[in-house]
C-alpha positions in Angstrom: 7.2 41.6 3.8 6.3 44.3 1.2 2.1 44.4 0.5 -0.2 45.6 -2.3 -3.2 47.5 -1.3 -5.3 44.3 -3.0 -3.0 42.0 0.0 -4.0 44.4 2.9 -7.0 43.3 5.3 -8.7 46.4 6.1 -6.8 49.1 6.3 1.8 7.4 -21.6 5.3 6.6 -21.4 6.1 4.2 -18.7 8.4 5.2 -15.7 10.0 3.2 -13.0 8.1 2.9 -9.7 10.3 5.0 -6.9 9.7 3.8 -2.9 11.1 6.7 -0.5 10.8 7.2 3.1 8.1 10.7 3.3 5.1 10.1 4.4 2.7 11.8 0.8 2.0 9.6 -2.7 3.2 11.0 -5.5 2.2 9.8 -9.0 3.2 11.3 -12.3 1.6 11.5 -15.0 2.6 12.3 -19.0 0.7 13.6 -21.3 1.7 13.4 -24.9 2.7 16.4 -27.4 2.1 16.7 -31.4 5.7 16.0 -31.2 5.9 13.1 -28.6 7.8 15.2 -25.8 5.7 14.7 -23.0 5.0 16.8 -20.0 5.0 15.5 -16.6 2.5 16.3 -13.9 2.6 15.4 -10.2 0.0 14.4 -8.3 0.6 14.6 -4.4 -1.5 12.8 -1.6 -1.9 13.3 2.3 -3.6 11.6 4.3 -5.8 13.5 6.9 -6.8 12.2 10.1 -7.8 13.8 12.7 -11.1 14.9 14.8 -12.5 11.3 13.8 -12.1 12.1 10.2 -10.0 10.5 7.6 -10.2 11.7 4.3 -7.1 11.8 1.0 -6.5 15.4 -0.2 -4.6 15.5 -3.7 -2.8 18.3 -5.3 -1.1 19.2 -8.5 2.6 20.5 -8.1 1.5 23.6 -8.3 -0.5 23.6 -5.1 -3.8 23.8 -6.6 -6.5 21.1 -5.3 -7.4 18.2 -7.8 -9.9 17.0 -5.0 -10.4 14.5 -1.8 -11.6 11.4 -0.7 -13.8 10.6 2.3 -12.3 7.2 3.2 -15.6 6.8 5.9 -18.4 8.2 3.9 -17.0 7.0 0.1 -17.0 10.8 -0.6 -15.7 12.0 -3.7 -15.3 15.8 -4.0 -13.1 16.9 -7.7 -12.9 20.6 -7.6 -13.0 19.7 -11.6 -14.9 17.4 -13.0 -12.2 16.7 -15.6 -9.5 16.2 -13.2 -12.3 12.9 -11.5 -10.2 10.2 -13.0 -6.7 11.3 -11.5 -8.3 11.8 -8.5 -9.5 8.4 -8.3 -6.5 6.9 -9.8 -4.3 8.8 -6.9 -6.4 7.5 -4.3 -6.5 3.9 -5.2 -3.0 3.9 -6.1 -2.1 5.5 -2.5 -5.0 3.0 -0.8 -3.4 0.2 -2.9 0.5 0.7 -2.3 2.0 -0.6 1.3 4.7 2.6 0.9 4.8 5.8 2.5 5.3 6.8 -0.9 5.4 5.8 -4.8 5.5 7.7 -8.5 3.7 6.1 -11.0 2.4 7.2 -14.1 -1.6 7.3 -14.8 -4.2 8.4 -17.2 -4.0 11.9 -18.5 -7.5 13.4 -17.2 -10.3 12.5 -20.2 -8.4 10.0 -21.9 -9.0 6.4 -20.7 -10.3 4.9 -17.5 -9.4 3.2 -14.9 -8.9 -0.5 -15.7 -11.8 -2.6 -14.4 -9.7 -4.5 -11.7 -8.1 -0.7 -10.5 -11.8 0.3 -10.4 -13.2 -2.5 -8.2 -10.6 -2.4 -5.7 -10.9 1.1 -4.8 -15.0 1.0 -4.9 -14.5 -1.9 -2.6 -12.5 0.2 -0.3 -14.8 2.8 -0.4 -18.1 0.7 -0.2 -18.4 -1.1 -3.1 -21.3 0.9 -4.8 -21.5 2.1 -8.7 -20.4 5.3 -8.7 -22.4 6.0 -11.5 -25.4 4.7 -9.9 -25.4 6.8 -6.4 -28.0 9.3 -6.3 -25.9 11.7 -4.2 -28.6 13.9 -3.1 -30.6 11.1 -2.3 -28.3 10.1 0.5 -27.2 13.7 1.3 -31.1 14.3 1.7 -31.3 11.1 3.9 -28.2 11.6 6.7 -28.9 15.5 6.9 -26.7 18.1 4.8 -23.1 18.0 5.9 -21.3 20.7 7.7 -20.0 21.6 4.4 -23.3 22.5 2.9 -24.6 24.1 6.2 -21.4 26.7 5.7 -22.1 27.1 2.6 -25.5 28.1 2.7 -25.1 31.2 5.5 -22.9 32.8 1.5 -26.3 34.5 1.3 -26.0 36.4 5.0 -22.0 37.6 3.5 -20.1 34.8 5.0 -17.4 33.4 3.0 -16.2 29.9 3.8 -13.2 27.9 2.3 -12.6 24.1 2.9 -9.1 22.2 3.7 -6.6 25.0 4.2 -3.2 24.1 3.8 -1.6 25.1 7.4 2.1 24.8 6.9 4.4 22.3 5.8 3.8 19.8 8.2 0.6 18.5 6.4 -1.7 20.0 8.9 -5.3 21.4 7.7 -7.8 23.2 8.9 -11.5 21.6 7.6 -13.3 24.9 7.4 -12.4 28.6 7.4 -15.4 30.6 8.3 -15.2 34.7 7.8 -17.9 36.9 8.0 -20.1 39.2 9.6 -19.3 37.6 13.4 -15.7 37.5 12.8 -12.9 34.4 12.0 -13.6 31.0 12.8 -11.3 28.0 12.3 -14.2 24.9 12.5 -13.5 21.6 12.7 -15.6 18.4 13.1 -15.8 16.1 16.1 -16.8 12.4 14.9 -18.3 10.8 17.8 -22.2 8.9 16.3 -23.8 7.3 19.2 -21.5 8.7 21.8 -22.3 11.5 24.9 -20.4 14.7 24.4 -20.6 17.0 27.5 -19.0 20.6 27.5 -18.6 22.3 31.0 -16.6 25.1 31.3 -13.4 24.4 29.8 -13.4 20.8 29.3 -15.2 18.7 27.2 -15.7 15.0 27.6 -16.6 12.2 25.3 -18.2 9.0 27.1 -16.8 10.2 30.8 -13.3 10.3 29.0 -11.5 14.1 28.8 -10.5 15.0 25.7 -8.0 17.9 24.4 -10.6 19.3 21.6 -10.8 22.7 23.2 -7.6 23.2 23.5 -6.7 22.1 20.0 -8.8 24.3 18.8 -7.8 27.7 20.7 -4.1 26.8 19.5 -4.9 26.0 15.7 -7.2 29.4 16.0 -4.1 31.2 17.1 -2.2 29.9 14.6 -4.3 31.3 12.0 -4.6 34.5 13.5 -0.4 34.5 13.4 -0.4 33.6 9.6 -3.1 36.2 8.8 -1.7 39.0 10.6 1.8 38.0 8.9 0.2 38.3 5.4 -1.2 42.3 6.4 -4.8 41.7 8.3 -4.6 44.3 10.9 -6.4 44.0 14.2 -7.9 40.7 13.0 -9.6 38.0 15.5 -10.0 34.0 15.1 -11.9 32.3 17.6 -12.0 28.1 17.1 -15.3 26.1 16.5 -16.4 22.7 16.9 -19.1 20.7 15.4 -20.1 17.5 16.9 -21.2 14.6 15.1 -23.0 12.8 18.4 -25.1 13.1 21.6 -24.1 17.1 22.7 -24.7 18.4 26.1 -23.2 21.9 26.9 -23.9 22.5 30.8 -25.6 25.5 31.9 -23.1 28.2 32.8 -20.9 27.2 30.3 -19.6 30.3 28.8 -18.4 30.0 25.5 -15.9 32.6 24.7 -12.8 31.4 23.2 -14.1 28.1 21.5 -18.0 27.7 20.4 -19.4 24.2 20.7 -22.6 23.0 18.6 -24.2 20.4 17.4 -24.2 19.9 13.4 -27.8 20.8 13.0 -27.0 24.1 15.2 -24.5 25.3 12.9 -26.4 27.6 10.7 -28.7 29.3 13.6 -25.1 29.5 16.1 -23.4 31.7 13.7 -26.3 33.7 12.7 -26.2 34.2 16.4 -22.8 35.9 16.6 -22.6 39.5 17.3 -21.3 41.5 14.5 -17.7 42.5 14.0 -16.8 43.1 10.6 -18.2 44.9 7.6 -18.6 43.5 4.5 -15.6 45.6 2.7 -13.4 43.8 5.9 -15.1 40.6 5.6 -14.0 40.3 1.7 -10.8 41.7 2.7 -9.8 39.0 4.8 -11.4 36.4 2.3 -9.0 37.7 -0.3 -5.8 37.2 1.7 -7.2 33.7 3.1 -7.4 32.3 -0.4 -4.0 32.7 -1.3 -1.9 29.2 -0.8 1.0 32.0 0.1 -0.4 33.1 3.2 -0.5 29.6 4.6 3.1 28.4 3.8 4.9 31.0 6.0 
């Protein structure tokens, strides 16, 4: 594969409902021209699960995001606002539907809303609240920022983080890609409230039972390292990290080399914590390359 020196790291009409056997939602949409042609646009939702979480990622057919859905916490994250509606549509439509998968037509983005019945039953799947009405950083500010935020907020130390990478065709994401100063770090959240958590040596246990977390991890971190060396990032490293959500114990002697283990409100001082392998010039480098959808569908 040929690379540019910018690639290199470092060196409303209606339409027929159609039931098919894959496992995403699509919905299409039409918006109308001066001279009533219309243009279609496809919607596509997956379903995540995995590490305790469950969450609805739509896309356009272009790849790019529209947003998700946190089916536990009621979350709604539009990566524009204008694009809210069709995200909401998509999600009840897909939470709505007993099919693997559906095409429907719903509102272009800014022009109608959801019909009052549509609206209820997807606030009642997600918790029944006014939307309107929830003072977000109220309850942000009451449950403790998320491991989103916490990411987010080591920007000003030159870390760079992005959020549901595409891995594959198979569906599979990774929740957060972490690159800076200390390195590559693939970072995914364990869900386990009110349960004991024990890391020694190289297993880790939830309530007595073993569980394959760990492992998981140092196999999706490899992964990632495959794809970005594929895409032109020389010499580059990615180590896996975990971020429980529940009652942590890491044994003494525990070395943690290949996978880091922390608790959610360790996440920020852990990774300040991390020796220093890359410069900023390789740091941005590596950011670059990571952000393109291209990279991940090898």
């Amino acid at each position: 594969m040929r690379h540019t020196d910018g690639d290199r790291c470092g060196a409303s009409s209606q339409h027929p409902v159609r039931v098919t056997s894959r496992w995403s939602t699509v919905l299409k949409s039409c918006t109308a021209r001066a001279d009533n042609a219309s243009v279609e646009d496809v919607l596509t939702v997956r379903r995540w699960r995995r590490y305790g979480a469950d969450r609805l990622f739509v896309t356009q057919e272009t790849g790019r995001r529209v947003g998700s859905v946190d089916l536990q916490s009621g979350e709604v994250v539009a990566d524009d606002p204008v694009l809210e509606l069709g995200l909401r549509r998509a999600a009840q439509a897909y939470l709505r539907a007993d099919v693997t998968e559906l095409a429907l037509p719903v509102a272009t983005p800014g022009v109608g809303a959801l019909d009052a019945a549509d609206d209820a039953a997807l606030q009642a799947w997600l918790g029944g609240d006014d939307w309107d009405a929830i003072d977000l950083d109220s309850v942000r500010a009451q449950r403790g920022s998320s491991v989103r935020t916490r990411l987010e907020r080591l920007g000003d130390e030159g870390w760079q983080v992005i959020h549901d990478v595409p891995l594959g065709r198979q569906g599979s994401l990774i929740e957060h890609l972490l690159i800076g100063p200390g390195g590559v770090f693939t970072v995914a959240e364990l869900r386990h409230p009110g349960q004991r958590v024990v890391v020694e040596g190289r297993s880790m246990k939830v309530d007595g039972r073993s569980m394959p977390y760990l492992r998981d991890a140092t196999l999706e971190a490899g992964l990632v390292r495959g794809l970005l060396l594929a895409a032109g990032c020389a010499d580059v490293t990615v180590r896996g990290a975990l971020v429980v959500h529940g009652e942590l114990e890491i044994e003494p002697g525990t070395a943690q080399c290949e996978t880091i283990v922390m608790s959610r409100q360790d996440v920020q001082a852990t990774f300040r914590r991390v020796p220093e392998r890359l410069d900023v010039h390789r740091v941005a480098a590596i950011a670059h390359v990571a952000r393109k959808r291209a990279t991940w569908s090898r």
